[in-house]
VMD Tcl script that draws the C-alpha trace (Angstrom):
set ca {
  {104.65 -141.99 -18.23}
  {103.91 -138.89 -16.01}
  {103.52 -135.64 -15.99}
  {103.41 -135.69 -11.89}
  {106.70 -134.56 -9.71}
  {108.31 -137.84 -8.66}
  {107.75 -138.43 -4.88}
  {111.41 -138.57 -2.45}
  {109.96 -140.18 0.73}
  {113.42 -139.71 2.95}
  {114.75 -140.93 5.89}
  {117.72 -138.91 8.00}
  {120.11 -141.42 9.96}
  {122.32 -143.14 7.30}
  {121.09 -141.12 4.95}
  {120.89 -137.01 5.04}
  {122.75 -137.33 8.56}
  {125.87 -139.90 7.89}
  {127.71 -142.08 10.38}
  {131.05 -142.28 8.87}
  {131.46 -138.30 9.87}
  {131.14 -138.96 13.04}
  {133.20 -141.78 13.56}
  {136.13 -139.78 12.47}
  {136.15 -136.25 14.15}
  {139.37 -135.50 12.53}
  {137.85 -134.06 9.38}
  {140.89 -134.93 7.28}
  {140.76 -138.75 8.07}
  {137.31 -139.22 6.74}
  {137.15 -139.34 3.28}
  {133.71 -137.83 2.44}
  {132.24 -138.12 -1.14}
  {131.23 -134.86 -1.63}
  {133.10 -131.83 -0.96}
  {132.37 -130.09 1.76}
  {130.69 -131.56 4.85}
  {128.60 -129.25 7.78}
  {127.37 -130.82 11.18}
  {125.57 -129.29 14.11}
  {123.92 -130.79 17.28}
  {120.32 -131.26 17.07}
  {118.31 -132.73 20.13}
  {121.77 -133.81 21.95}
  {122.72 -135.68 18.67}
  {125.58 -134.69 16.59}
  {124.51 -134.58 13.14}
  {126.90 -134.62 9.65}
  {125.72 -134.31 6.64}
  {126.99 -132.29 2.77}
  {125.80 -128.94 1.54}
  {126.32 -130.40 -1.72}
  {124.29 -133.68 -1.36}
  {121.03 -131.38 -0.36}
  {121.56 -128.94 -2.91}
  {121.79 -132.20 -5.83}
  {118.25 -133.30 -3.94}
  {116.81 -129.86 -4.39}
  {118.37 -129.94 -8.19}
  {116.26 -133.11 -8.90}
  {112.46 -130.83 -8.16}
  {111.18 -133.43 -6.47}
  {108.13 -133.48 -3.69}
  {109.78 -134.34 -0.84}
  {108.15 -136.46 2.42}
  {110.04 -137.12 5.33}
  {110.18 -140.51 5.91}
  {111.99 -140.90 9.49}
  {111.78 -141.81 13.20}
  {112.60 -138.20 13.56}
  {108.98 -137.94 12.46}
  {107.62 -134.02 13.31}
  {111.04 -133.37 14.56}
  {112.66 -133.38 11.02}
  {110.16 -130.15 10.69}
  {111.11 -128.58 13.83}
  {114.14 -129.49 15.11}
  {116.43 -130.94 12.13}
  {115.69 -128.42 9.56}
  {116.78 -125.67 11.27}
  {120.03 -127.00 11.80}
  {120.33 -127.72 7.77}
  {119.36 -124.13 7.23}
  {115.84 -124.20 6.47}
  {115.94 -127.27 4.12}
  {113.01 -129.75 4.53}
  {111.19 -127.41 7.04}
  {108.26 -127.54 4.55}
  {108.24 -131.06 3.81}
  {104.93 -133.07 4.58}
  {105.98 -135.75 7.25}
  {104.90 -139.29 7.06}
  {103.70 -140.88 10.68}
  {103.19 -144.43 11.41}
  {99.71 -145.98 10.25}
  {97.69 -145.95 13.75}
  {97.66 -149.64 13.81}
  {101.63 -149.93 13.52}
  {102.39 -146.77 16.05}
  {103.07 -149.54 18.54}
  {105.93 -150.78 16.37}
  {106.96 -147.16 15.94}
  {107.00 -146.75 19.89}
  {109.48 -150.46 19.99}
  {111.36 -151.08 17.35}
  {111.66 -147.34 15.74}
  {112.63 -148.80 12.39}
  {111.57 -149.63 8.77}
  {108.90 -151.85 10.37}
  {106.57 -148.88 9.93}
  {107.75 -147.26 7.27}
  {107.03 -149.34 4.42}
  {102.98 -149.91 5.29}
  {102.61 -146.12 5.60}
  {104.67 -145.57 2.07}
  {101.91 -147.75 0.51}
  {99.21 -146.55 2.04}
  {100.37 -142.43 0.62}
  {100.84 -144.38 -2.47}
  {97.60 -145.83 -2.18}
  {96.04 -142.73 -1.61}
  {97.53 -140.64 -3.99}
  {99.49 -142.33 -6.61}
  {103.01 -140.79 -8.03}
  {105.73 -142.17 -9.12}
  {108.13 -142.52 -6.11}
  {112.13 -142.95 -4.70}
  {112.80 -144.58 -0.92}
  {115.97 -143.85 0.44}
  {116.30 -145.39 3.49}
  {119.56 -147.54 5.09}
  {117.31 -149.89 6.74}
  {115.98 -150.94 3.29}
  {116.16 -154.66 2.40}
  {114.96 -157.03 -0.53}
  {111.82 -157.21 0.75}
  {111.12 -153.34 1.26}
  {113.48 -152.74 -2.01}
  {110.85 -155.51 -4.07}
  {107.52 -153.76 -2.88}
  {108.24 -150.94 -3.36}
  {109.18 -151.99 -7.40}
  {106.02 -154.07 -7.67}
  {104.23 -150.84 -7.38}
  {106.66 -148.86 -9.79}
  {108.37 -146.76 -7.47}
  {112.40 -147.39 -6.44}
  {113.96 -148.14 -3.45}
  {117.65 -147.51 -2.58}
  {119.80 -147.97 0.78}
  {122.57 -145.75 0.87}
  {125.65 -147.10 2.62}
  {124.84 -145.50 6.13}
  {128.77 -144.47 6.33}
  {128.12 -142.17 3.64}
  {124.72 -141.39 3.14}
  {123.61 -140.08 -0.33}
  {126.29 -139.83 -2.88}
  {126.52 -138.99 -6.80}
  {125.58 -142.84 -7.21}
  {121.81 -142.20 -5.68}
  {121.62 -139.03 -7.40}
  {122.59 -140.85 -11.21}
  {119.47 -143.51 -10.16}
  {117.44 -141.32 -8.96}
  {118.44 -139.11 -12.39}
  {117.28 -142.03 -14.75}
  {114.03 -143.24 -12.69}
  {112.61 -139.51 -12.92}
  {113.38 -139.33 -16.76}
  {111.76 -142.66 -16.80}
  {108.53 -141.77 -15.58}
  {108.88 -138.41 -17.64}
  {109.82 -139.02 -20.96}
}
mol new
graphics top color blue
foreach p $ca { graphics top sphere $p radius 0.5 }
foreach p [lrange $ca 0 end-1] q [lrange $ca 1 end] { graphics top cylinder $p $q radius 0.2 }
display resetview
């Protein structure tokens, strides 16, 4: 048990910014999970994502890291667009060694080496949300006590993260 905020390191495609709203422009043919959903282009690239989902994340008090090949532009360019949420965020950055895989392959590669080494360096119990995430990122991640979720990338985030996520904070709390 804990009494430090659990740690949301967060990724954006599949995930804040779903692809299932953009594969259906018609807004009543794409049956959303939350209520309500927003979108706005960012960089040249449409993106889709719920008022409500964000405002469930910001419910949970958690520190939040960006965890994304949007990298500085989650800051700058993305948060903007989602009206000021994440612009304060601390954003996570390839490990020098594995910038190369960063600069090729743009993917989870990356992501989980640099997760480790935060956790390394400052310990906290921790969620990964992240599409890309497979058994072997998803079994890491638990052998050092944190938790590691895909959401479906058609939908990003829905109640069913936010119940985990729920009962792995009280976890760590109680």
């Amino acid at each position: 048990m804990t009494d430090k905020k659990t740690r949301l390191y967060l990724d954006v495609d599949g995930v804040i910014n779903y692809f299932g709203g953009r594969m259906n422009y018609d807004k009543d043919d794409f049956e959303n999970p939350w209520p309500t959903r927003a979108e706005a282009e960012v960089r040249r690239f449409r993106v889709v994502w719920a008022p409500e989902m964000l405002a469930a994340l910001d419910a949970l008090d958690l520190d939040i890291v960006w965890l994304t090949t949007w990298r500085n532009s989650a800051v700058n360019d993305l948060a903007p667009a989602l009206g000021g949420w994440g612009a304060n965020f601390r954003v996570m950055h390839p490990l020098e060694e594995d910038e190369w895989m960063f600069q090729r392959v743009a993917s989870i590669e990356w992501k989980l080496p640099a997760l480790l080494a935060d956790q390394k360096a400052d310990p906290s119990p921790f969620i990964w949300l992240d599409d890309e995430i497979g058994m072997k990122e998803a079994v890491e991640a638990r052998q050092v006590g944190g938790l590691a979720m895909p959401p479906n990338p058609d939908v990003g985030i829905t109640s069913k993260e936010i119940a985990a996520m729920v009962d792995y904070i009280a976890s760590k709390t109680t």
